[in-house]
C-alpha positions as CSV (number, residue, x, y, z in Angstrom):
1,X,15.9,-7.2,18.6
2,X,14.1,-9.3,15.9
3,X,11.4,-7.7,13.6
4,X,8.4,-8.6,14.4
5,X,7.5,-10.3,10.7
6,X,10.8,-12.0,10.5
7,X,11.2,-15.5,9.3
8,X,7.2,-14.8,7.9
9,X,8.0,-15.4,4.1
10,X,5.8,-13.5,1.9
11,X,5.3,-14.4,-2.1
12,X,3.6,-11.3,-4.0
13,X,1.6,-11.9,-6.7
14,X,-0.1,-8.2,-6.9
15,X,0.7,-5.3,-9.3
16,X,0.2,-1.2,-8.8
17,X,-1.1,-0.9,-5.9
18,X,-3.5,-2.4,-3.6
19,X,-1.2,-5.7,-3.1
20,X,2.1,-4.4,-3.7
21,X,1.1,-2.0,-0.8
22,X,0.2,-4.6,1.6
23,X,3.3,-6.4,0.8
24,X,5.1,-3.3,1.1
25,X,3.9,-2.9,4.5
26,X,5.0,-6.6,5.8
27,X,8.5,-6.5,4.3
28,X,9.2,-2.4,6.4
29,X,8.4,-5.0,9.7
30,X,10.6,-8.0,8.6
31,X,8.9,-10.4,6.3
32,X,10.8,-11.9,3.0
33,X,8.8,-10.8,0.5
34,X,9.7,-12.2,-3.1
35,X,7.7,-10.0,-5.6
36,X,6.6,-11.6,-9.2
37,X,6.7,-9.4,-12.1
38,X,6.1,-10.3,-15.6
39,X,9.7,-10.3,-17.8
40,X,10.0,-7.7,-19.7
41,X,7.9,-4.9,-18.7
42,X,7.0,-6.0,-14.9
43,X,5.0,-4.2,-12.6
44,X,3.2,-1.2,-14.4
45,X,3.5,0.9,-11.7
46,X,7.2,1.1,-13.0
47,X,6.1,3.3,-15.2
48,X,3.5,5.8,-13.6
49,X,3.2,9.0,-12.6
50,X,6.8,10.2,-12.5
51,X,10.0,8.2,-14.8
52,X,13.7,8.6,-13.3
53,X,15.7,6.7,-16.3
54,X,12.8,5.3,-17.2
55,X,11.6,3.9,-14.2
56,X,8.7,5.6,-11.7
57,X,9.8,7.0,-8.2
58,X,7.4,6.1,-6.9
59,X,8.8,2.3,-7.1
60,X,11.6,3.4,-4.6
61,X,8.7,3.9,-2.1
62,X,6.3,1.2,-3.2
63,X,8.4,-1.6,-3.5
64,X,11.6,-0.9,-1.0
65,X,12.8,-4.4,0.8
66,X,11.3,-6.4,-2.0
67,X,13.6,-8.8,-3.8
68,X,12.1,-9.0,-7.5
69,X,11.5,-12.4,-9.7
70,X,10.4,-12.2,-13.5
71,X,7.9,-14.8,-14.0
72,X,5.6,-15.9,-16.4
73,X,2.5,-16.9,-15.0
74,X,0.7,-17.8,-18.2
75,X,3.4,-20.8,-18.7
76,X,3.6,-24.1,-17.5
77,X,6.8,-23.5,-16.3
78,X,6.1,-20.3,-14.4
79,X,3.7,-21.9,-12.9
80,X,5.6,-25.1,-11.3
81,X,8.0,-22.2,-10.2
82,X,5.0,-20.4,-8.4
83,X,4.0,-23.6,-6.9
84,X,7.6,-24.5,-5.4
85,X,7.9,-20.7,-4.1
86,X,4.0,-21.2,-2.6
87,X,4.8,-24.1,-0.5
88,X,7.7,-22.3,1.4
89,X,6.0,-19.5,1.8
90,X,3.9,-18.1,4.8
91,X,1.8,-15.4,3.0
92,X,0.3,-15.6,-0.8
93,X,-0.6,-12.0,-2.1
94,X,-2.6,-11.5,-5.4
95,X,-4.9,-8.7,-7.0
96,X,-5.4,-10.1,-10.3
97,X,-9.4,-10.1,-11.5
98,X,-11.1,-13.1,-9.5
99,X,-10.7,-16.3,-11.8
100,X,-7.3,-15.2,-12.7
101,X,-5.2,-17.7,-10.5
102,X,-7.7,-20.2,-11.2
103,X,-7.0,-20.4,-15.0
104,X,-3.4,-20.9,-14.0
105,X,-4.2,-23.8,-11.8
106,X,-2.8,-21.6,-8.7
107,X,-6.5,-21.1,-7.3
108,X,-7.4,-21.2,-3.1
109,X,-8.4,-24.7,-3.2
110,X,-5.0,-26.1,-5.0
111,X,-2.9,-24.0,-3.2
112,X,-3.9,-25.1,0.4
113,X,-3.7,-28.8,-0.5
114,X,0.0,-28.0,-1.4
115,X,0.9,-25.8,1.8
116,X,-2.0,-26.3,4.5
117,X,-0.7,-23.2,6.6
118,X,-0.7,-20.7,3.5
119,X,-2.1,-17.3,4.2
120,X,-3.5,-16.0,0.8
121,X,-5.0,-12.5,0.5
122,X,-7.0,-11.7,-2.5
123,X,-7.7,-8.3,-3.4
124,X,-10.3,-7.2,-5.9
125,X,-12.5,-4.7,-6.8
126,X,-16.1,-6.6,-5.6
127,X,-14.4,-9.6,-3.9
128,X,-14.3,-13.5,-4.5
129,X,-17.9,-14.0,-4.5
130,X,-21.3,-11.8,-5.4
131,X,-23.0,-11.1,-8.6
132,X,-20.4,-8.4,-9.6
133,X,-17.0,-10.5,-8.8
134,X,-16.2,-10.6,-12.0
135,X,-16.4,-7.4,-13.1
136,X,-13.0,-5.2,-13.3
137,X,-12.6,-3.1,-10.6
138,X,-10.1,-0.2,-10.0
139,X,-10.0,1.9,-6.9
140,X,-11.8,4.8,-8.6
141,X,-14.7,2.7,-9.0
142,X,-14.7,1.3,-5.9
143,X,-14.5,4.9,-4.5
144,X,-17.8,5.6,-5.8
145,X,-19.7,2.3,-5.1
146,X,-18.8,2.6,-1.6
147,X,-20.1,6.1,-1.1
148,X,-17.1,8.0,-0.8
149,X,-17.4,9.4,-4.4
150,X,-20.5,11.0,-3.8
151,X,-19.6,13.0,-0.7
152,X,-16.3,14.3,-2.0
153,X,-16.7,18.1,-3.4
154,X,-19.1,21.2,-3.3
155,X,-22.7,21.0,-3.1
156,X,-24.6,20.5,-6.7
157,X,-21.2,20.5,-8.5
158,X,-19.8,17.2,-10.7
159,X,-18.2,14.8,-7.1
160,X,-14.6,14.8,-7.7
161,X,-11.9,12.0,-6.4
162,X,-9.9,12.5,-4.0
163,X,-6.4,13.3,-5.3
164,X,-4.8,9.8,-4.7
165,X,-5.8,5.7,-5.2
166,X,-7.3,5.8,-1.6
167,X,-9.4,2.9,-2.1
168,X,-6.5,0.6,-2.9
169,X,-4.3,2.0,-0.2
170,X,-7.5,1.4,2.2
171,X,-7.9,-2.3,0.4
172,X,-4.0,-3.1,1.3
173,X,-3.9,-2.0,5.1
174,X,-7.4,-3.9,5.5
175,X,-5.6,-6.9,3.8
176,X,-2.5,-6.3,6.0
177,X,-4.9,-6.9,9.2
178,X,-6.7,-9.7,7.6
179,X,-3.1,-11.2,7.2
180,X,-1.6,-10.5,10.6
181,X,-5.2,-11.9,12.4
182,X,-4.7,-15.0,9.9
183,X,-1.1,-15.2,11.4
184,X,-2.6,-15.0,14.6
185,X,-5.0,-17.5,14.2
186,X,-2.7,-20.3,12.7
187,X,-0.7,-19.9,15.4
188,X,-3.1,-20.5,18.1
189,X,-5.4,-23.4,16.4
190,X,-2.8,-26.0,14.7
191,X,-1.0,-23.9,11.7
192,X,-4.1,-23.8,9.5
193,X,-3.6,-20.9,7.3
194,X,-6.8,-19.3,5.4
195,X,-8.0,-16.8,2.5
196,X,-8.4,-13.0,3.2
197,X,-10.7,-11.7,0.9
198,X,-10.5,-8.2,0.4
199,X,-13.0,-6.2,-1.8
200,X,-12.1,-2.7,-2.6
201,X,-15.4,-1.2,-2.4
202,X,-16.1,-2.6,1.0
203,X,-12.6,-1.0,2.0
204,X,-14.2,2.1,1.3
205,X,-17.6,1.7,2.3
206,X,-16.1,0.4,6.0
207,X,-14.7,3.8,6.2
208,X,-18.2,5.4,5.8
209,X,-18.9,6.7,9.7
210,X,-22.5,7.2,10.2
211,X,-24.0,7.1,6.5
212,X,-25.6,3.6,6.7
213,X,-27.0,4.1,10.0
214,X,-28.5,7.7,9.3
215,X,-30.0,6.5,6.3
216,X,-31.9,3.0,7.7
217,X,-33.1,4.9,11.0
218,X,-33.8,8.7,9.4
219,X,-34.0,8.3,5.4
220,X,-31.3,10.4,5.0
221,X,-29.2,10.8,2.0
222,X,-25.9,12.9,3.3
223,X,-24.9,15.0,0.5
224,X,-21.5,16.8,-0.4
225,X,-20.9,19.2,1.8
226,X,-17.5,21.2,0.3
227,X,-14.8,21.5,3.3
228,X,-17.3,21.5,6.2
229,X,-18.1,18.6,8.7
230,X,-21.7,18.2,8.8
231,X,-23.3,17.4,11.8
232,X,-20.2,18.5,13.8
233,X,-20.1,22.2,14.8
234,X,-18.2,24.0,14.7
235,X,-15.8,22.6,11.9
236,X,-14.8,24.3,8.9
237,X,-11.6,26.0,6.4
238,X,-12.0,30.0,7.5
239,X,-10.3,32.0,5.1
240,X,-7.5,34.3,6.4
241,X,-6.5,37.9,5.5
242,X,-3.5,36.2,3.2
243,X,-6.4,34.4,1.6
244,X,-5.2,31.1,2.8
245,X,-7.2,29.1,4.4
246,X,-7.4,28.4,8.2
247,X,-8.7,24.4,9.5
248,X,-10.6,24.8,12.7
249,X,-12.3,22.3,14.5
250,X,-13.8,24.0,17.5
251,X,-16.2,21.4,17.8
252,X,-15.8,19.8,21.9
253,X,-18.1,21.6,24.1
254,X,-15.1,23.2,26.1
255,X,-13.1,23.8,23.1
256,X,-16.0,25.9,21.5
257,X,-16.3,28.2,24.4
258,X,-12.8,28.5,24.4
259,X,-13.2,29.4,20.5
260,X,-15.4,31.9,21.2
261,X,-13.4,33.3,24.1
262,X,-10.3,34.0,21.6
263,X,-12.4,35.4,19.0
264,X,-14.3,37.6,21.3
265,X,-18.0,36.2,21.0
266,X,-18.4,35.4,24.4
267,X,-21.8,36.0,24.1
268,X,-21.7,32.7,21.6
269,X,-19.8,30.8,23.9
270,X,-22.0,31.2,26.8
271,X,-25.0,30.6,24.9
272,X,-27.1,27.7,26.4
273,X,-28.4,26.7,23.3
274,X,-24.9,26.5,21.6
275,X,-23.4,24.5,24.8
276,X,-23.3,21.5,22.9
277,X,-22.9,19.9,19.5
278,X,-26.7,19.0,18.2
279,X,-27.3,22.6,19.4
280,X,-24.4,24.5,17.4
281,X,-25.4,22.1,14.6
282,X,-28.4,24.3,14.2
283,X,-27.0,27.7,13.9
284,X,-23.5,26.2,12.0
285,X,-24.1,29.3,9.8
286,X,-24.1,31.9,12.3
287,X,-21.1,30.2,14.3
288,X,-19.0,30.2,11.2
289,X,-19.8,33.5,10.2
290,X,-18.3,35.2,13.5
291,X,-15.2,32.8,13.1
292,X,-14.7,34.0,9.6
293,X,-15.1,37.3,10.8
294,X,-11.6,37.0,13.3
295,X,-9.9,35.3,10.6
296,X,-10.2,37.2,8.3
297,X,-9.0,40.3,9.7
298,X,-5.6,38.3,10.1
299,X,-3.0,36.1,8.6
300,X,-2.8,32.6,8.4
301,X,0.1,32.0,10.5
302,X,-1.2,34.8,13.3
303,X,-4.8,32.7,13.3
304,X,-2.7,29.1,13.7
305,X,-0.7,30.9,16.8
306,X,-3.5,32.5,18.6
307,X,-5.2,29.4,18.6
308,X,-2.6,26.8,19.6
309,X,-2.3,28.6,21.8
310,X,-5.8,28.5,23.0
311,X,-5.2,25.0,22.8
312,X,-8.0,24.8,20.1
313,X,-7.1,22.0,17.2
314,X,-5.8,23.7,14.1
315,X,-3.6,23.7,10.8
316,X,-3.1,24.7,7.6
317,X,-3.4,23.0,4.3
318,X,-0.1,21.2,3.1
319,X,1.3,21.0,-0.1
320,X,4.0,18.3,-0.7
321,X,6.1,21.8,-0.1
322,X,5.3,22.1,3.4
323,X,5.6,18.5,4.1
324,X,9.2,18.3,2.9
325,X,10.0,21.4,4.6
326,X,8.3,20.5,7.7
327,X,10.2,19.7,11.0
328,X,7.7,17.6,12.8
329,X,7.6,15.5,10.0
330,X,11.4,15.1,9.9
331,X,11.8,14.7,13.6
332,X,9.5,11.8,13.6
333,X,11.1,10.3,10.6
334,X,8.4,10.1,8.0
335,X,11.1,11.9,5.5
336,X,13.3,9.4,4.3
337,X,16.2,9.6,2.3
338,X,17.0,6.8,-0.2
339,X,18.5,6.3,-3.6
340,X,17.9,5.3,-7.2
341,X,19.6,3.0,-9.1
342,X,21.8,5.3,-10.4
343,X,22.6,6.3,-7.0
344,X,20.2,9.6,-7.2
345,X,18.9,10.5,-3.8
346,X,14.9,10.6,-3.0
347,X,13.1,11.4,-0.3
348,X,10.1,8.5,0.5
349,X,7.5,8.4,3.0
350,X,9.1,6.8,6.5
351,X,7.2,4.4,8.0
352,X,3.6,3.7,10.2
353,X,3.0,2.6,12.3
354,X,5.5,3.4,14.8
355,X,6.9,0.5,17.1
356,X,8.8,1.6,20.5
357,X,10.6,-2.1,20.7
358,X,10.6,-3.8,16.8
359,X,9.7,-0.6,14.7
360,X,9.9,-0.8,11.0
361,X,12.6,0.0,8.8
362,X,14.7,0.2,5.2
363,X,16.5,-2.9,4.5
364,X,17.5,-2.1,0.8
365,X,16.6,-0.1,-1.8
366,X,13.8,-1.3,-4.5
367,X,14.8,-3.8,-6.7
368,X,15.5,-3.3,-10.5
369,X,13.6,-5.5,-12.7
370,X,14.5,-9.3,-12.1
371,X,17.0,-8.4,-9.7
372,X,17.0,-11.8,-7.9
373,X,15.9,-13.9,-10.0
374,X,19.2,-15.8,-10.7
375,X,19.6,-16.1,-6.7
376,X,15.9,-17.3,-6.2
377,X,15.6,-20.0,-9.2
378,X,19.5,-21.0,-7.5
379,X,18.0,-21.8,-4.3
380,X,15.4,-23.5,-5.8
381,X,17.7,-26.2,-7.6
382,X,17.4,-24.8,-11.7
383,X,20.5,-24.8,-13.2
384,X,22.0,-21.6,-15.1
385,X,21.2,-23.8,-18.6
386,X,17.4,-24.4,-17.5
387,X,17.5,-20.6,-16.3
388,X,19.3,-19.5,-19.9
389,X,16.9,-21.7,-21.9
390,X,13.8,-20.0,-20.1
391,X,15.6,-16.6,-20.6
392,X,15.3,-16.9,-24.3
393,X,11.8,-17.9,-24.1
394,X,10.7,-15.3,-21.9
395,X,9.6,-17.7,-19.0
396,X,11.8,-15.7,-16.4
């Protein structure tokens, strides 16, 4: 059976991560996505985290099924290239700073005279419009502006990040949705494609749960709150005899009593003022205190047994350890084995989501820098002199 993105051609523009991710996503379902990288160094995210001979691991995950063009951008001729490649294509991704494309003459408004049913999805850290849209804006500021920053960490300590570039990665599957409802629409309403405009602050702040609403009706401020779940009760990290930690979250009304059952506070359980969630909110002290008290006369794995099964919802804390090692994770495929250039074997995420009839999957292994650029400039009609000439001039 076919892909479900097959035949959609995909030309991305984006570098690190909030684009390439997006584009990423569409080519694991199908799409042709072409990926334009500057000659000579290309995408940086080659070289974070990580190097392999030189090159990041991470690019086996990041940009598998891509095929890879060097492009210059900045030159005239780079630019008639990007506007060829533009008016095949179904789907434009960029993250550059808003303006960017513009300067190159590849802006919305040019672009959509020269292929009417062009999807293009902007990413950028305050969006294509607003006082701040020029501004430069990475994922860890966008983190903070849209709340998440300030909630992350222990009460009256320094907020800390949260370990990875969430913001982006939340900036490229909203993109991904704006693109597939873009798809959507062009297909119903006479092939007009449109602009996604992604902001990664409002990625993050659309995340945010209850914090705008609790704040216009009540005035409140929600503060850090370390690894508990305020407002929810019970939910919490209990520390075990091992001194590893415990995740509990006893917090539906049947699943509390049924908590308190196992841990042998029935006299918590079948308290009517702890029956239901605004109540055990209350007394979330006292609740955690008795739970802390049965873990911690135990080990980790004997806690996460007891209460499976009890049929209470429970884990541990994973390291990338435990996630290699784990078998749920390889019997649902999100271990993946590939290979580097050099023919070194990696393991990479699988893919998400999970389709029963067209699900995702590996085509070929990330590209090396430039890696089709002979083939793509071919199709396109340039000669191997035109292509040599550029060569030396560092066009392509």
């Amino acid at each position: 059976m076919k892909s479900p993105l097959e035949g959609v051609r995909v030309l991305e523009m984006g570098q690190l991560i909030a684009g390439p991710f997006a584009g990423k996503m569409l080519a694991e379902f199908g799409a042709h996505v072409i990926k334009v990288e500057p000659p000579g160094t290309g995408d940086p995210l080659r070289k974070w985290r990580l190097l392999h001979e030189g090159t990041s691991v991470w690019w086996a995950a990041q940009s598998r099924n891509k095929e890879s063009l060097t492009l210059d951008l900045r030159s005239s001729e780079g630019q008639g290239i990007a506007r060829r490649l533009i008016a095949q294509s179904d789907i434009l991704i960029e993250n550059f700073r808003p303006g960017t494309l513009e300067g190159w003459g590849l802006g919305w408004d040019e672009l959509r005279l020269i292929n009417p049913g062009l999807i293009m999805l902007r990413v950028s850290g305050y969006g294509q419009t607003g006082p701040y849209r020029d501004r430069p804006g990475f994922g860890v500021v966008a983190e903070a502006m849209g709340g998440l920053r300030h909630l992350s960490g222990e009460p009256g300590r320094t907020p800390v990040r949260v370990g990875i570039s969430i913001g982006d990665s939340l900036s490229a599957l909203h993109g991904v949705i704006g693109i597939l409802l873009a798809l959507r629409h062009r297909d119903q309403n006479g092939g007009r494609g449109q602009m996604v405009d992604v902001a990664l602050y409002e990625s993050v702040f659309n995340m945010m749960e209850s914090l705008l609403p609790e704040y216009s009706v009540f005035g409140t401020v929600r503060q850090p709150a370390g690894s508990s779940l305020p407002g929810i009760a019970p939910t919490n990290a209990y520390k075990c005899r091992d001194g590893k930690y415990a995740l509990v979250a006893g917090n539906g009304d049947s699943i509390f009593r049924r908590l308190m059952v196992l841990i042998g506070r029935e006299d918590l359980g079948n308290d009517p003022a702890l029956a239901q969630n605004d109540g055990r909110v209350k007394q979330v002290e006292r609740i955690d205190a008795a739970i802390v008290d049965w873990t911690s006369q135990r080990d980790l794995e004997d806690v996460l047994a007891a209460l499976t099964e009890a049929r209470i919802p429970a884990g541990k804390i994973y390291d990338v350890a435990d996630i290699a090692s784990d078998p749920h994770y390889k019997d649902r495929g999100m271990i993946l084995n590939a290979q580097l250039p050099d023919g070194t074997s990696v393991q990479v995420p699988g893919i998400v989501p999970k389709l029963s009839e067209t699900p995702g999957a590996i085509h070929h292994a990330a590209p090396v820098l430039g890696q089709h650029t002979n083939e793509i400039l071919e199709n396109l009609g340039i000669d191997s002199v035109t292509r040599d000439e550029w060569r030396a001039r560092s066009i392509i």
